[in-house]
PDB file of N, CA, C and O in Angstrom:
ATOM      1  N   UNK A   1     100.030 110.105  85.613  1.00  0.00           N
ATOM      2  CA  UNK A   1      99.668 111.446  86.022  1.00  0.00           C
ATOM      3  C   UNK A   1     100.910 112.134  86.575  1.00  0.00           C
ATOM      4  O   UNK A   1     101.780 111.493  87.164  1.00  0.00           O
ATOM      5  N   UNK A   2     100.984 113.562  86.359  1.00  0.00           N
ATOM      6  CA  UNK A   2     102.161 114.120  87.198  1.00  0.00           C
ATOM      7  C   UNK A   2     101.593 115.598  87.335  1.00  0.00           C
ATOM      8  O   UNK A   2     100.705 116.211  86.742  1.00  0.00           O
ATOM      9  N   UNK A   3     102.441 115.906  88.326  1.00  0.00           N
ATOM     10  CA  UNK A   3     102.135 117.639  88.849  1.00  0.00           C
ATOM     11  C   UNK A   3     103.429 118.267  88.602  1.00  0.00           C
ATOM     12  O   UNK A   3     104.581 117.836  88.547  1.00  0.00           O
ATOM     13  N   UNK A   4     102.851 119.499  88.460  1.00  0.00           N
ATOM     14  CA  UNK A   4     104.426 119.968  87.812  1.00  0.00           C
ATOM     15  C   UNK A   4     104.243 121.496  88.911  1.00  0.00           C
ATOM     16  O   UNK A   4     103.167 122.089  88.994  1.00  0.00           O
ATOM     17  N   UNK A   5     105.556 121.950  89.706  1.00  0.00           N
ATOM     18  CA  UNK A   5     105.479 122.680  90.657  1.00  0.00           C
ATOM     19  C   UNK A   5     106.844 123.371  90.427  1.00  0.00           C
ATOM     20  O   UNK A   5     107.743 122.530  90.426  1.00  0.00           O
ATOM     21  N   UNK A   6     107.341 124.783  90.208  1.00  0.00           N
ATOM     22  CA  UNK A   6     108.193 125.165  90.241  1.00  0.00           C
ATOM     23  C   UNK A   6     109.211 124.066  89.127  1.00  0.00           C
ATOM     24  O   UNK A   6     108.831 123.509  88.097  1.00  0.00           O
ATOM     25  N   UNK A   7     110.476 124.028  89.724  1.00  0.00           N
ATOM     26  CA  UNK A   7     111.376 122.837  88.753  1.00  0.00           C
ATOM     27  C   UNK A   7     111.267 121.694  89.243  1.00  0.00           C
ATOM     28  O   UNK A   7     112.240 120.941  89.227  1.00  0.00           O
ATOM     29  N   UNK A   8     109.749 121.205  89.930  1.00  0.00           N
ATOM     30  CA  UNK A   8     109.792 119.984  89.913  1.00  0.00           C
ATOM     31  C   UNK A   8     108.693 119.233  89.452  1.00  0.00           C
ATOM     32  O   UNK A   8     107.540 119.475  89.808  1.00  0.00           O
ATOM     33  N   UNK A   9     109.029 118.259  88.613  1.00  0.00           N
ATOM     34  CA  UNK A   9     107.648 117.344  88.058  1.00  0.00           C
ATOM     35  C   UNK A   9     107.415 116.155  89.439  1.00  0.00           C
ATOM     36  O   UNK A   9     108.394 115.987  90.166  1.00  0.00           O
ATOM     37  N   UNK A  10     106.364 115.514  89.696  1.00  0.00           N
ATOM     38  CA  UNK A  10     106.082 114.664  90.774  1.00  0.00           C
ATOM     39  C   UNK A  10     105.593 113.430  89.691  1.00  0.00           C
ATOM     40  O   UNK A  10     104.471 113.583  89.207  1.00  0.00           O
ATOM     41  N   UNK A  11     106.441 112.101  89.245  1.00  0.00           N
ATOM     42  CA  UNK A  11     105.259 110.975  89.063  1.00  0.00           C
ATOM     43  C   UNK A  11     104.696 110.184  89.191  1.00  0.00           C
ATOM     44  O   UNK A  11     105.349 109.194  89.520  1.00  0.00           O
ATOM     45  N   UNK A  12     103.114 109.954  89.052  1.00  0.00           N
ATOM     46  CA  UNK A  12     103.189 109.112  90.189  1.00  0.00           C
ATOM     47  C   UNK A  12     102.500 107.961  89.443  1.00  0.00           C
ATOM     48  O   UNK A  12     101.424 108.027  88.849  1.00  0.00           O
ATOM     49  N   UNK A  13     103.596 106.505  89.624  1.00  0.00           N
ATOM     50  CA  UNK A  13     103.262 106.085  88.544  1.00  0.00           C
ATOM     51  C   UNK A  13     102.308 104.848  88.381  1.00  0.00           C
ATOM     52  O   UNK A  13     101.413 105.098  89.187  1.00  0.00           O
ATOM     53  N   UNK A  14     102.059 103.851  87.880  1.00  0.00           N
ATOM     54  CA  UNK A  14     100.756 102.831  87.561  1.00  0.00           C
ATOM     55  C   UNK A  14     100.686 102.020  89.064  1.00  0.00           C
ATOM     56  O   UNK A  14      99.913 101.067  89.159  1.00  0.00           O
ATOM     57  N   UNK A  15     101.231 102.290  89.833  1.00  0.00           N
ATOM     58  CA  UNK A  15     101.069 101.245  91.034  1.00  0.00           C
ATOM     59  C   UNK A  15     101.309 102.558  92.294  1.00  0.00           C
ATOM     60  O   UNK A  15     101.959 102.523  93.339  1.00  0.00           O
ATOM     61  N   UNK A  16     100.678 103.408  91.820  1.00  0.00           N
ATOM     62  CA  UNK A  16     100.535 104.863  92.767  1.00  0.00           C
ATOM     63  C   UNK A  16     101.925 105.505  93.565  1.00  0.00           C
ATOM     64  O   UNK A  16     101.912 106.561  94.198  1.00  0.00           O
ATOM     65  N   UNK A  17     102.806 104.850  93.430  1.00  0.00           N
ATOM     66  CA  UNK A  17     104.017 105.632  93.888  1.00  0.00           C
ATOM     67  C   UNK A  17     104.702 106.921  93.220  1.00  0.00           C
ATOM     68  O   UNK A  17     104.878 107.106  92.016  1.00  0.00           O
ATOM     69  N   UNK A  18     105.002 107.660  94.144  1.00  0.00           N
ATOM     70  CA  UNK A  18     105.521 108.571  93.532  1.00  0.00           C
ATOM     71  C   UNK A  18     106.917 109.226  93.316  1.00  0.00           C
ATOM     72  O   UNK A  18     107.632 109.240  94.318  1.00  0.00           O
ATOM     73  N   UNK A  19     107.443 109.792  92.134  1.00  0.00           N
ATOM     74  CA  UNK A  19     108.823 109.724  92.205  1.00  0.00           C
ATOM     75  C   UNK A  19     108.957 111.133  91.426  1.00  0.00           C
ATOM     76  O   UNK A  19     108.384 111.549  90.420  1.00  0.00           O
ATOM     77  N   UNK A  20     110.114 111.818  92.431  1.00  0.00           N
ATOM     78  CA  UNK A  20     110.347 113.373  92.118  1.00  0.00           C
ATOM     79  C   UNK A  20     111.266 113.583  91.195  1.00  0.00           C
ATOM     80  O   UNK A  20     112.348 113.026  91.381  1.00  0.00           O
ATOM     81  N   UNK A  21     111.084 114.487  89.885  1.00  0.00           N
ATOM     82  CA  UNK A  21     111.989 114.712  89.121  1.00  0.00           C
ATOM     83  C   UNK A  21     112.193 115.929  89.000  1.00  0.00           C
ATOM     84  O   UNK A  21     111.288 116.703  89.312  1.00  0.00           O
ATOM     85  N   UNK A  22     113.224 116.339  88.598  1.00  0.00           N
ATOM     86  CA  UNK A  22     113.775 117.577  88.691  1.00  0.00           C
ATOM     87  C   UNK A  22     113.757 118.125  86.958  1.00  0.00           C
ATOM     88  O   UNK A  22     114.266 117.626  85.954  1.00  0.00           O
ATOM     89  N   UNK A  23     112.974 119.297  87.151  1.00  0.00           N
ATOM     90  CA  UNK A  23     112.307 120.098  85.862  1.00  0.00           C
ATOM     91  C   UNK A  23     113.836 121.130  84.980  1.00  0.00           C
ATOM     92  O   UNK A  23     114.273 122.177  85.456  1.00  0.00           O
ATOM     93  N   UNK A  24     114.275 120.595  83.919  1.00  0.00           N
ATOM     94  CA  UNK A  24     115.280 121.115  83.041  1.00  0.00           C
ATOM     95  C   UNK A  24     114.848 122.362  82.489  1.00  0.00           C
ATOM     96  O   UNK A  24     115.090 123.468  82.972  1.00  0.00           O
ATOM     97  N   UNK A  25     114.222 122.135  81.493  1.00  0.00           N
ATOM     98  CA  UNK A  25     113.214 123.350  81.098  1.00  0.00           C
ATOM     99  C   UNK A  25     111.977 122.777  80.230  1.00  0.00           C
ATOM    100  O   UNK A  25     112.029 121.576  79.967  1.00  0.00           O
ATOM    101  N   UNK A  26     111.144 123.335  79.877  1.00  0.00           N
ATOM    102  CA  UNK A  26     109.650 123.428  78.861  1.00  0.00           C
ATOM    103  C   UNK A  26     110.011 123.984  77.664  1.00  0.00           C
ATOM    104  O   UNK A  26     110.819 124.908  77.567  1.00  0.00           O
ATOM    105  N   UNK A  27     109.482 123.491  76.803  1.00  0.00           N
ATOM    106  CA  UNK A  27     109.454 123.948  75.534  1.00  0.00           C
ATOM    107  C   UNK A  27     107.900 123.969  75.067  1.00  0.00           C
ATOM    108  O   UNK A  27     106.977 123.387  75.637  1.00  0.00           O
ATOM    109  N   UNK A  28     107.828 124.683  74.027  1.00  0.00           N
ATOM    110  CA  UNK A  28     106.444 124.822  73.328  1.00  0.00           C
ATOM    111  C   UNK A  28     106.455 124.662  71.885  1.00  0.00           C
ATOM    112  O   UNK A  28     107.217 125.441  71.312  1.00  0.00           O
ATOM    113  N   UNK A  29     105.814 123.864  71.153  1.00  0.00           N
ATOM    114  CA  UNK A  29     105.762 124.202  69.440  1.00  0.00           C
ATOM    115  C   UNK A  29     104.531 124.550  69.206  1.00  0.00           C
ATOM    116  O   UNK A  29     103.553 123.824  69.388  1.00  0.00           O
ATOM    117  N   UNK A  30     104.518 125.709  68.779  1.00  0.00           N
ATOM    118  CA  UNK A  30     103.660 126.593  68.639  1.00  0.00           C
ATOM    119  C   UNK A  30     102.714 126.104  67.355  1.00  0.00           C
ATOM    120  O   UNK A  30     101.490 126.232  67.391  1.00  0.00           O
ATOM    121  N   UNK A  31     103.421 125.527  66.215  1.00  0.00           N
ATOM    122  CA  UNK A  31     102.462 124.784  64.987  1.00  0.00           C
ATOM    123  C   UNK A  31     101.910 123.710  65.425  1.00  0.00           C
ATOM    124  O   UNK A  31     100.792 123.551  64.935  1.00  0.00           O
ATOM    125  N   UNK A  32     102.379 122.510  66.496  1.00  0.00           N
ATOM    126  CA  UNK A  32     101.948 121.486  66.253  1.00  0.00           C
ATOM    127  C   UNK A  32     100.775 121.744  67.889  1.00  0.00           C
ATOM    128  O   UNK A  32      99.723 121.123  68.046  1.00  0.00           O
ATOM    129  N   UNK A  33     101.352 122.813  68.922  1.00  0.00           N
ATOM    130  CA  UNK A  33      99.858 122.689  69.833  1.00  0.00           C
ATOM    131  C   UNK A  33     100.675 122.243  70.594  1.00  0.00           C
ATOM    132  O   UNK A  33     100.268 122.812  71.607  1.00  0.00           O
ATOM    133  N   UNK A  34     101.886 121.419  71.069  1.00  0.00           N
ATOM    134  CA  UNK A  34     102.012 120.730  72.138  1.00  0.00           C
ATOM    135  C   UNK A  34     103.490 121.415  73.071  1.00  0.00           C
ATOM    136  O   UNK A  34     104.211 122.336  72.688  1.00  0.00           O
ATOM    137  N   UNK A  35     103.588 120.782  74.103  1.00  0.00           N
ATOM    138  CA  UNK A  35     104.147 121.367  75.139  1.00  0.00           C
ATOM    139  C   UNK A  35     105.114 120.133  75.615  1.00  0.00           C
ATOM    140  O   UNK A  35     104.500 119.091  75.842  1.00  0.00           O
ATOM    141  N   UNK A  36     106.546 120.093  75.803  1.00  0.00           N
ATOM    142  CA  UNK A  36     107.078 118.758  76.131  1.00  0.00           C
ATOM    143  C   UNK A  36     107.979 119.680  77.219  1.00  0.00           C
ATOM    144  O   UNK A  36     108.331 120.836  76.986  1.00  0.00           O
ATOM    145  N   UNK A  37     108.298 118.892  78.528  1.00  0.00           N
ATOM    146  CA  UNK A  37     108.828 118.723  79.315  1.00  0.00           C
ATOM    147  C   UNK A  37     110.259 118.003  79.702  1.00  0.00           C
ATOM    148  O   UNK A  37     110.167 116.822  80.037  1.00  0.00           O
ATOM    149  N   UNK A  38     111.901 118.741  79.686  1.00  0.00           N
ATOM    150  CA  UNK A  38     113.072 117.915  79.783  1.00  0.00           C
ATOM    151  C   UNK A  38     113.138 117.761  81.286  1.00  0.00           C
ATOM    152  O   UNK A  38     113.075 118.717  82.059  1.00  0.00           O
ATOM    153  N   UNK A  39     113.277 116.429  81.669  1.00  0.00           N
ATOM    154  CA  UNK A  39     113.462 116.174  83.143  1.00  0.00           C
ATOM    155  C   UNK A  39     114.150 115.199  83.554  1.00  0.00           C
ATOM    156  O   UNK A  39     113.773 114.222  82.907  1.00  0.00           O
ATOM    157  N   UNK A  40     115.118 114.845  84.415  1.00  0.00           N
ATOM    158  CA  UNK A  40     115.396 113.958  85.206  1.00  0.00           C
ATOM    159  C   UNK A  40     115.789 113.677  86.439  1.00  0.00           C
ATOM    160  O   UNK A  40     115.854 114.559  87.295  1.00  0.00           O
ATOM    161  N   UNK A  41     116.156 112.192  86.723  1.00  0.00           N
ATOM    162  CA  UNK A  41     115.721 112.027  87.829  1.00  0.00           C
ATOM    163  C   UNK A  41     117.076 112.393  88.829  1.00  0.00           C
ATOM    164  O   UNK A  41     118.056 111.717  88.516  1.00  0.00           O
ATOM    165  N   UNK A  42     117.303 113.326  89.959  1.00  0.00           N
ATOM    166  CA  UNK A  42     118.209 113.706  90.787  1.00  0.00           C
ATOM    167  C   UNK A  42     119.400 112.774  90.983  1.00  0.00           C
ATOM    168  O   UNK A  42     120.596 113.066  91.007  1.00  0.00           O
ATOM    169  N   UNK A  43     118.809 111.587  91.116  1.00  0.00           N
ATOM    170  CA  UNK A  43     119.581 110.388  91.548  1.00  0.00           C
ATOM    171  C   UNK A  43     120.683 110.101  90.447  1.00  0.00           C
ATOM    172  O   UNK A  43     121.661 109.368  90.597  1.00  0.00           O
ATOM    173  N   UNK A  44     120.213 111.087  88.886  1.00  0.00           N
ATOM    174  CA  UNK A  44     120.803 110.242  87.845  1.00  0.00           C
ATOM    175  C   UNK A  44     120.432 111.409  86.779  1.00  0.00           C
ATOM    176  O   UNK A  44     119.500 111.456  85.976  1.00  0.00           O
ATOM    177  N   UNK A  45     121.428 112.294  87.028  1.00  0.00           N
ATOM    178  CA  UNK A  45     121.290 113.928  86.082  1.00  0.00           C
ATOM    179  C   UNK A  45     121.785 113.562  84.779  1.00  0.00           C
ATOM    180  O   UNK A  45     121.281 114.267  83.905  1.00  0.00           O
ATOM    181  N   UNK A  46     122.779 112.512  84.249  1.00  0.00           N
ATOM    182  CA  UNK A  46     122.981 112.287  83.085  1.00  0.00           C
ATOM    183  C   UNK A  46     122.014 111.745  82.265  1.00  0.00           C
ATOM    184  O   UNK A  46     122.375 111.571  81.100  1.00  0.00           O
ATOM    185  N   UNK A  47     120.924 111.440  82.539  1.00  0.00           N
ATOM    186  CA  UNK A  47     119.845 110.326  82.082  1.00  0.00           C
ATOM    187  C   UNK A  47     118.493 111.509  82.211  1.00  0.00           C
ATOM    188  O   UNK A  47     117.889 111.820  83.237  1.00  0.00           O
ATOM    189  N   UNK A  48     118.236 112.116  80.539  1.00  0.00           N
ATOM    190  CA  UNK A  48     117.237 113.768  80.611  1.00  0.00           C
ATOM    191  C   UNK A  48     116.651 113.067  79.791  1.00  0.00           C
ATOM    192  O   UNK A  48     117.258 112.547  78.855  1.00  0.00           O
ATOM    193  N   UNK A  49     115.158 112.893  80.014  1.00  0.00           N
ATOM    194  CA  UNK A  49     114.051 112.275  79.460  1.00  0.00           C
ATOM    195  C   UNK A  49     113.478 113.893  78.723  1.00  0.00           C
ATOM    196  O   UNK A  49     113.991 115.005  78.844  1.00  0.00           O
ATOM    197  N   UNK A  50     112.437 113.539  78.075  1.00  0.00           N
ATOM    198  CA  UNK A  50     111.500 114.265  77.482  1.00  0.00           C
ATOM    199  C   UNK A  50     110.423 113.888  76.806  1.00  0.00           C
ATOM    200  O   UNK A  50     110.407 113.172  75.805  1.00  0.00           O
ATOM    201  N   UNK A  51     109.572 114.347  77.325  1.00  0.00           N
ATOM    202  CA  UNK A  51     107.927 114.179  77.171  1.00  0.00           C
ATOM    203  C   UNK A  51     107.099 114.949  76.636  1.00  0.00           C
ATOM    204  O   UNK A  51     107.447 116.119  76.478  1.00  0.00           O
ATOM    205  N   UNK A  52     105.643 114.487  76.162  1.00  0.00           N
ATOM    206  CA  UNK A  52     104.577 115.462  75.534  1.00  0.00           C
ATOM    207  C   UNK A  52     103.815 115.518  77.219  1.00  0.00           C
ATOM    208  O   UNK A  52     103.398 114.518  77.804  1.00  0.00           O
ATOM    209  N   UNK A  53     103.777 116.920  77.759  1.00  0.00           N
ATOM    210  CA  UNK A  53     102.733 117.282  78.870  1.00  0.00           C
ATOM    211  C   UNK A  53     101.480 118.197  78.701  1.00  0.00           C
ATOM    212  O   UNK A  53     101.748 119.204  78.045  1.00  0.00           O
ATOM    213  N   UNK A  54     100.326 118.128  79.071  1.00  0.00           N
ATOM    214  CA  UNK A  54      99.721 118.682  79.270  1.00  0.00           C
ATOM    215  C   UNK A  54      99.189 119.657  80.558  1.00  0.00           C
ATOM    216  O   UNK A  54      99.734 119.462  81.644  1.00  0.00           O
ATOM    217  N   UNK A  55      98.112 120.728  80.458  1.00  0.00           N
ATOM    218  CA  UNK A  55      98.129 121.304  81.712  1.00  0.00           C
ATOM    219  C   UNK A  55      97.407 120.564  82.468  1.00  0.00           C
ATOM    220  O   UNK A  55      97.248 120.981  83.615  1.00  0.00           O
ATOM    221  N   UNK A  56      96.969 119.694  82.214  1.00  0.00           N
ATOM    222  CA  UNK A  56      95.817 118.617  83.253  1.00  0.00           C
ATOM    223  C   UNK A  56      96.790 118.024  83.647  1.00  0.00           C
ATOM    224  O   UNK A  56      96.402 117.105  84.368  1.00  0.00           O
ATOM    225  N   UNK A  57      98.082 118.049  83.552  1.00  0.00           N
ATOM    226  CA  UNK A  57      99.333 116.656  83.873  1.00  0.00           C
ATOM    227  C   UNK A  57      99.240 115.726  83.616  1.00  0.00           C
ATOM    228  O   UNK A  57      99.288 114.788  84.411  1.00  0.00           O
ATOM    229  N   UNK A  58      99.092 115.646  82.562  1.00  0.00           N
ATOM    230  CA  UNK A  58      99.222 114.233  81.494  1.00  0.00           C
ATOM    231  C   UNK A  58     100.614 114.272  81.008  1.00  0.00           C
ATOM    232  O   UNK A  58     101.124 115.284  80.528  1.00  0.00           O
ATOM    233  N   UNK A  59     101.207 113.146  81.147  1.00  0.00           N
ATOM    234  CA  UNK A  59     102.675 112.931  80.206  1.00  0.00           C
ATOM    235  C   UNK A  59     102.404 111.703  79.025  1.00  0.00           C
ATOM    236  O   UNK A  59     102.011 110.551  79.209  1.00  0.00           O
ATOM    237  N   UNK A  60     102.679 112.234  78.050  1.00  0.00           N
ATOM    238  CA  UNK A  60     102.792 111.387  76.999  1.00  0.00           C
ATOM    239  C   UNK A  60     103.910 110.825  76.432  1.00  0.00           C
ATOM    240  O   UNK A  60     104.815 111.659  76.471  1.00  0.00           O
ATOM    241  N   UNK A  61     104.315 109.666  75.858  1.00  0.00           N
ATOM    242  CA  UNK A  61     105.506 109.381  75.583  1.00  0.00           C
ATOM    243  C   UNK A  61     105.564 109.881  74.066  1.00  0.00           C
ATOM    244  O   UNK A  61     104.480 110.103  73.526  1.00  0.00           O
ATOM    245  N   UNK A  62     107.085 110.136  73.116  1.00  0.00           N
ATOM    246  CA  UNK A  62     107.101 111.294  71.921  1.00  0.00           C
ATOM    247  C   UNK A  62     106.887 109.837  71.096  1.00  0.00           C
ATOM    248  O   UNK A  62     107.667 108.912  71.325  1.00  0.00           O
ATOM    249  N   UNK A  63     106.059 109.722  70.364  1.00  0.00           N
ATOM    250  CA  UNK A  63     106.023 108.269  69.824  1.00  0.00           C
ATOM    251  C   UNK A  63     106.543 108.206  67.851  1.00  0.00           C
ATOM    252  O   UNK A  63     106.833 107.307  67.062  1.00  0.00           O
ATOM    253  N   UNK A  64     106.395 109.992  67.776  1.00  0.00           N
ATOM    254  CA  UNK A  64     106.640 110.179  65.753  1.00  0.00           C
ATOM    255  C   UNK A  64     108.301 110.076  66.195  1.00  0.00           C
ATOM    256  O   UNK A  64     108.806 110.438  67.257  1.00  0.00           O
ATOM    257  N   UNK A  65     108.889 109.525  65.140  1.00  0.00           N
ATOM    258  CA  UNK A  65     110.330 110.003  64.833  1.00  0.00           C
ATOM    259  C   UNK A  65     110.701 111.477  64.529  1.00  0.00           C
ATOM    260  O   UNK A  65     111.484 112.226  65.114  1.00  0.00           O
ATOM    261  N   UNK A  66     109.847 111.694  63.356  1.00  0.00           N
ATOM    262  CA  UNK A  66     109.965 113.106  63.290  1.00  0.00           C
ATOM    263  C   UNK A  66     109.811 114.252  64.100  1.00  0.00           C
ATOM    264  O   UNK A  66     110.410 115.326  64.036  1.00  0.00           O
ATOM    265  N   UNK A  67     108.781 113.815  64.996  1.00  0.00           N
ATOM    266  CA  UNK A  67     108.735 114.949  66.327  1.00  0.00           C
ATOM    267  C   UNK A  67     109.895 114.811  67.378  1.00  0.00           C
ATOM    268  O   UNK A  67     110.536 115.752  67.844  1.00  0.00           O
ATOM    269  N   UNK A  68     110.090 113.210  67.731  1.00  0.00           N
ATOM    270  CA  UNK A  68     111.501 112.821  68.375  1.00  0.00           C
ATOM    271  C   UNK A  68     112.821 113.914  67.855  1.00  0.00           C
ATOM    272  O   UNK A  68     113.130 114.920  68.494  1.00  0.00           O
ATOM    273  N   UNK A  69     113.490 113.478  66.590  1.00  0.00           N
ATOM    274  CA  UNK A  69     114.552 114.072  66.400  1.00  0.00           C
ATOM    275  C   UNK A  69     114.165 115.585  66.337  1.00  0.00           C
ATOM    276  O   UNK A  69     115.270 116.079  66.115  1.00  0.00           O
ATOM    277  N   UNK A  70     113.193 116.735  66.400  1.00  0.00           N
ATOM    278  CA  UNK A  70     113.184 118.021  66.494  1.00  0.00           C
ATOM    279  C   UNK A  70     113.090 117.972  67.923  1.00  0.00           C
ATOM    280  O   UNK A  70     112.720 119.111  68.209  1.00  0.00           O
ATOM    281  N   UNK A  71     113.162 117.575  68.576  1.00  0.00           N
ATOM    282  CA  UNK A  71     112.957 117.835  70.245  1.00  0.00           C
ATOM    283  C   UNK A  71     114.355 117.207  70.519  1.00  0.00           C
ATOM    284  O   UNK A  71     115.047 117.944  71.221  1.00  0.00           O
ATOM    285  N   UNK A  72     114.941 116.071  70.161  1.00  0.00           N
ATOM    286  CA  UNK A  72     116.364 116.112  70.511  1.00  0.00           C
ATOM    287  C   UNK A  72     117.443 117.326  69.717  1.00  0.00           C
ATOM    288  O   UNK A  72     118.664 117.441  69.818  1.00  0.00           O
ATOM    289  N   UNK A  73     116.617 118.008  69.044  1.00  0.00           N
ATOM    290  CA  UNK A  73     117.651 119.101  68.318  1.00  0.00           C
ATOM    291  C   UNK A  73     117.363 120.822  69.070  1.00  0.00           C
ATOM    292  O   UNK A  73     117.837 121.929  68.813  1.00  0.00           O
ATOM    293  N   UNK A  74     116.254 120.273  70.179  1.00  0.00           N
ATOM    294  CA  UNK A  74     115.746 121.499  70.934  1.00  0.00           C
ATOM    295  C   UNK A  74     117.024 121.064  71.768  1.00  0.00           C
ATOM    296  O   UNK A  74     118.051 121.717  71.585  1.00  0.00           O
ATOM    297  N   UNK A  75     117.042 119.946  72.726  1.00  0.00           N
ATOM    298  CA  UNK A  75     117.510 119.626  73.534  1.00  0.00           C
ATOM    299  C   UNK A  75     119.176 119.742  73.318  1.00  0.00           C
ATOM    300  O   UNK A  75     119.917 120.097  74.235  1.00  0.00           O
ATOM    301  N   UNK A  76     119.566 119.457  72.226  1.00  0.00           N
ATOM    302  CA  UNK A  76     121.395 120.013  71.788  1.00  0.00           C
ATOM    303  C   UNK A  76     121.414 121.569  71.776  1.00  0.00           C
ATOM    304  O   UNK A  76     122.493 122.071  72.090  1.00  0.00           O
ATOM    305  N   UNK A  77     120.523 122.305  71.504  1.00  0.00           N
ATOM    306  CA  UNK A  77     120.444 123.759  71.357  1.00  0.00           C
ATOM    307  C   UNK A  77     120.528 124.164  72.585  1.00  0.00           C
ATOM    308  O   UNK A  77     121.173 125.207  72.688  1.00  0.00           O
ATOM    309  N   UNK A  78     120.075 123.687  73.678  1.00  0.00           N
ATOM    310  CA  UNK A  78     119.776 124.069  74.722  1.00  0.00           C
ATOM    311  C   UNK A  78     121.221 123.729  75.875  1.00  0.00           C
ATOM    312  O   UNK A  78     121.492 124.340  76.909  1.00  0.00           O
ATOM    313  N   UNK A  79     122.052 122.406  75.174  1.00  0.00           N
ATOM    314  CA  UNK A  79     123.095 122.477  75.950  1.00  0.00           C
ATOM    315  C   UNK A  79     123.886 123.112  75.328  1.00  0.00           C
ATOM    316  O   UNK A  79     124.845 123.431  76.031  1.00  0.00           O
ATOM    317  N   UNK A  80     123.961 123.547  74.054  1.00  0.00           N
ATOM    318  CA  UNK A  80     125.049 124.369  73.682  1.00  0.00           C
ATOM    319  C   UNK A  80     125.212 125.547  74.064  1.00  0.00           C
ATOM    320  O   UNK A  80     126.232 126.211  74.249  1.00  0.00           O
ATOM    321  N   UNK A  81     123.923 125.814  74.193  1.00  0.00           N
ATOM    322  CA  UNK A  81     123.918 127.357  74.903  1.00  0.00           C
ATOM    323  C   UNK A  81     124.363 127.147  76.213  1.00  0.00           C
ATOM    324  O   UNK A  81     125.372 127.773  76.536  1.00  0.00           O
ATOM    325  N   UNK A  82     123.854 126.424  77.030  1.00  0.00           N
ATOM    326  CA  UNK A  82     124.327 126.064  78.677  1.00  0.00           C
ATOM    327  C   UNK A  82     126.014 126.072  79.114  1.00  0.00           C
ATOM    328  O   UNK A  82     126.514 126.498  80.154  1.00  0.00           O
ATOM    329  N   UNK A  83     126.796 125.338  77.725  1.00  0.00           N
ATOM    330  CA  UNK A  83     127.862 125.229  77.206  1.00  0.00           C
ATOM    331  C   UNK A  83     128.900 126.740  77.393  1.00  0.00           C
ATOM    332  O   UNK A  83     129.791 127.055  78.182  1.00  0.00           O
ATOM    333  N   UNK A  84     128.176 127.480  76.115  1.00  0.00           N
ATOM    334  CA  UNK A  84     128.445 128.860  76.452  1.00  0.00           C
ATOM    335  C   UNK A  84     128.146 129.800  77.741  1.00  0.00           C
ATOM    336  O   UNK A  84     129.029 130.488  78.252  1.00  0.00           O
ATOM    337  N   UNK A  85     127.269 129.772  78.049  1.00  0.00           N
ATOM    338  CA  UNK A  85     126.879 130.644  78.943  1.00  0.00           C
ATOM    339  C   UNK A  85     128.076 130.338  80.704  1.00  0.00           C
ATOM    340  O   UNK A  85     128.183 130.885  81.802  1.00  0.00           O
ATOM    341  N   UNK A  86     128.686 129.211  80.008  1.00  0.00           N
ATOM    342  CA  UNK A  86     129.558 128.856  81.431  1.00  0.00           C
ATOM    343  C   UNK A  86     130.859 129.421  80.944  1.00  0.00           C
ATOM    344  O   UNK A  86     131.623 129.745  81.854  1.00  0.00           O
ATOM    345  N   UNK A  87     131.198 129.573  79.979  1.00  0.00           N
ATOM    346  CA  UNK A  87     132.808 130.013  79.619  1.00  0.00           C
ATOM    347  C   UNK A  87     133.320 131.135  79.694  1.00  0.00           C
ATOM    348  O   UNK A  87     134.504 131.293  79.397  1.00  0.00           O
TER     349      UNK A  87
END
């Protein structure tokens, strides 16, 4: 389960603890219905997970290849621009 609040996701995970991650950005694919979440953990900003979320706060892990590599090609788009926008 997780809560998602401003840029931060909360998870809290199979043995009820909870651990704060810091919210990158949301994406949406509008054909396939779903909503994935880039986040990681403060302690360790080089290490950006990404997930299928829902609004009930459900996180799902991306389990197709094919949905995998279009969400890691969101995720290069997104630093390239980050890239630019600093120069």
């Amino acid at each position: 389960m997780a809560e998602i609040k401003d840029n931060e996701l909360i998870i809290t995970d199979e043995n009820g603890n909870k651990h704060l991650m810091e919210i990158l950005f949301t994406y949406e694919h509008g054909e396939r219905g779903k909503k994935y979440v880039f986040f990681f953990d403060p302690s360790d900003e080089e290490n950006v997970m990404a997930m299928i979320y829902t609004d009930d706060g459900e996180l799902f892990e991306i389990e197709d290849d094919e949905e995998y590599e279009e969400v890691e090609e969101v995720f290069g788009a997104f630093i390239e621009e980050q890239e630019k926008s600093t120069k």
